[in-house]
Steps between C-alpha positions, in 0.01 A plus 500: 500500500771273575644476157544883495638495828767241336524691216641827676145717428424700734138494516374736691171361550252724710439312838264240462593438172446608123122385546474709870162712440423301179400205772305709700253589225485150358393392854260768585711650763592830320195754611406750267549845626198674319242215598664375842408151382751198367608453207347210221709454180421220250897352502579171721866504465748750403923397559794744438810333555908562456484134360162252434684214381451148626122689626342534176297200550410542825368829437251397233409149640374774824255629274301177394446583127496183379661183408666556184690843387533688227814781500474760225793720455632680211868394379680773708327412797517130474871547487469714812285259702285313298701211431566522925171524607311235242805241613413517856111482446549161387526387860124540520378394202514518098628818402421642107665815352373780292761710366389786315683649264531964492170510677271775499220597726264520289152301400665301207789356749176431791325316195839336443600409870137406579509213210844396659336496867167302437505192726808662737423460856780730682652734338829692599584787308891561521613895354383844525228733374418288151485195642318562791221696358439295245524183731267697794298623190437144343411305819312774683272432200463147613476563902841276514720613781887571390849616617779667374860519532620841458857568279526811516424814664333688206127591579232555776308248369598132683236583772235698338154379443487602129648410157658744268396374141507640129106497356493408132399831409918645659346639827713355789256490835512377832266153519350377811659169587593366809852472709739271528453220789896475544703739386911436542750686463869369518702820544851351355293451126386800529797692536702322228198595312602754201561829703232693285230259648567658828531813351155501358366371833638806688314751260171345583629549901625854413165552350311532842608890557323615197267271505352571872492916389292406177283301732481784770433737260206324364344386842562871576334637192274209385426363789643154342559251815813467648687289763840557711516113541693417195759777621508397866563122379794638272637814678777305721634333212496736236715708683757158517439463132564843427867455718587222293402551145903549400512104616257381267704560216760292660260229591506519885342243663314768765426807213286191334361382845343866578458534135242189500342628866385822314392334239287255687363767741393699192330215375321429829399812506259409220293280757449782709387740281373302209704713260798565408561902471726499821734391201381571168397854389600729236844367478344165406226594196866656356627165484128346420524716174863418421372163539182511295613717208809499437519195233814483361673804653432267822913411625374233672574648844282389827262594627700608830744731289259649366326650812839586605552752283124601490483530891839745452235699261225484694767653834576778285233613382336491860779675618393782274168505668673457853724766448193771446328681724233595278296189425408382166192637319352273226294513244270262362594199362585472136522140337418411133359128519606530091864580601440179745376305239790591254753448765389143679248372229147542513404215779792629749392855476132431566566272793755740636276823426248303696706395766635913572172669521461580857877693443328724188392821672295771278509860648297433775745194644803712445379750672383307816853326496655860478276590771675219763850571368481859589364371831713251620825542247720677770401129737518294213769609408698438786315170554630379169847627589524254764442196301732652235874354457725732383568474068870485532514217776241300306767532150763411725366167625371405184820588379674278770235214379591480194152602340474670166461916559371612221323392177834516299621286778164260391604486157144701447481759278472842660225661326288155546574510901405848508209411299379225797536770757277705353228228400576293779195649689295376238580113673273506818272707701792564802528911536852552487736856483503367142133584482564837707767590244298383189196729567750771654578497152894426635543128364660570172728713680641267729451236302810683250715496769547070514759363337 
């Protein structure tokens, strides 16, 4: 903190610090409101700090992993902090390097790192999403104990307990790993950090208003569980997120700071609930599709700016259902598992048709679901409004971010985008308007109107 104080940044820390709240659930303080009892997550340390250097070797040595360390970073982030952080580990002991080179998360890079990893006792991830899956990934499968330097902003995913990998048949899932032990983030790398890093971790923030009235709608309906703890974790600072999203694309030292406290109390909120909907619904399998099938026409964006633009989809076409007073009536389901199979390959589409059954309603589950909607719409309704952030403020502060709008603005093609909005429901068994809209027999519809 003192080197931004030197440096002229003001910080604007909340009071007790970018870790007040964060420190309370890591030491079983923080009660949860649903349960009355404290709070147990699996993390020992987290750090978020204007400035970490001269402390990186503290932090670790705190943690007892071991006696000799091995740093993996890519070559972007062992510019960033790498180079930094392996330098002062060698105050505690003999320090390798694994620098890997365009990674992917997927199972040929966790072969690949897990050859390079045999026989290494610590190991301290230093990046982002890539690395630190595939690093949580690869020794969760060994029950070794790691941490990670964060360098940038750009995902949920530092504090969460799962891995997001590519299987070898395309399908990208969520893997059961484990978390972290330290987790550090030094605020100054991250905001010199390419702005559409940032960006792209501000979409997966801005993500939580559709998110929570997909989830709503499906406890509502479905009777799918649901929890308010994620959102009373978050609420605080998502609104000083939301204040500051213009200063992320001028790398502000506090728009980062409340950037990284969202996305750390979003991936607490995991440990509470033990999944991770409060933050991943239908604007999500849209970017899980993009992700799976679009080969080549794939621009290479992230993940993050992806579910930007899908989460402005998702708002709008909510809003169409939020805007009616007549509720939706829908019909039963229609998907052709030999359209799947055309689309995603014959493995995908049988794993995925498996996966969506309890979402395929014949006549008699469309008309029970029609049934509670002309029941409880004009409640619902107004239920869902609440959690609902108005479309043109969310454009605006992804516009202020930085973050991609559209699919043009992707580089994706158009008719391929609207094609994963469409399909996209197709991904997981999480009831979403998409669903509502699909069997409406609406999709298509609204689907024409991205661009």
């Amino acid at each position: 903190m003192e080197t931004a104080r030197k440096a002229g940044i003001a910080t604007n820390a909340p009071a007790g610090g970018w870790t007040a709240l964060i420190d309370d659930v890591l030491a079983g303080r923080w009660v949860n409101p649903e349960t009355g009892k404290t709070a147990t997550v699996p993390y020992e340390s987290i750090v978020i700090e204007e400035s970490l250097d001269g402390a990186e070797a503290d932090l670790v040595a705190a943690l007892k992993l071991g006696e000799r360390f091995t740093v993996v970073a890519d070559h972007a982030t062992w510019d960033a902090m790498g180079s930094r952080v392996a330098k002062a580990l060698k105050a505690l002991g003999p320090v390798e390097t694994v620098i890997l080179d365009h990674p992917h998360a997927d199972m040929a890079a966790v072969a690949d790192l897990t050859d390079k990893l045999q026989g290494a006792e610590a190991v301290v991830a230093v990046g982002s999403g890539t690395i630190n899956d595939l690093c949580k990934f690869v020794t969760g499968k060994t029950n070794r104990r790691y941490a990670v330097f964060g360098t940038a902003a750009s995902m949920n995913g530092y504090t969460s307990t799962t891995a997001s990998i590519t299987l070898e048949s395309g399908l990208k899932v969520s893997l059961p790993s484990h978390a972290p032990s330290g987790f550090f983030i030094d605020l100054g790398v991250t905001a010199a950090a390419p702005r559409y890093l940032s960006a792209s971790g501000f979409a997966d923030c801005l993500v939580r208003s559709v998110a929570q009235v997909d989830w709503w709608m499906s406890h509502r309906l479905l009777g799918s569980l649901y929890s308010t703890v994620p959102y009373v974790l978050q609420q605080k600072d998502e609104d000083e997120l939301n204040a500051r999203a213009a200063g992320l694309a001028d790398g502000d030292i506090a728009a980062n700071g409340y950037l990284h406290r969202v996305l750390t109390l979003c991936g607490l909120g995991v440990s509470f609930t033990g999944m991770s909907n409060h933050g991943s619904m239908g604007e999500h399998q849209i970017s899980h599709y993009i992700d799976c099938f679009a080969g080549d026409r794939h621009p290479g964006t992230l993940h993050g700016q992806q579910v930007g633009v899908a989460t402005l989809t998702m708002a709008r076409i909510q809003r169409h259902y939020l805007e009616s007073e007549k509720p939706p009536v829908i019909r039963p389901t229609v998907i052709d598992p030999a359209d799947m199979a055309q689309r995603m390959g014959d493995e995908i589409a049988a794993q995925c048709f498996a996966e969506i059954q309890p979402k395929i309603f014949d006549a008699n589950g469309a008309a029970a679901i029609n049934e509670k909607l002309a029941d409880m719409w004009p409640t619902l309704r107004k239920e869902l409004q609440a959690f609902a952030l108005p479309v043109e403020e969310m454009e605006q502060m992804l516009r202020d971010a930085g973050g991609p709008m559209t699919a043009a603005d992707l580089g994706l093609p158009v008719d391929f985008y609207r094609e994963a909005v469409i399909h996209s429901r197709e991904m997981r068994n999480r009831y979403s308007f998409v669903d509502i809209a699909a069997d409406e027999g609406l999709l298509a519809d609204l689907a024409a109107r991205e661009q």
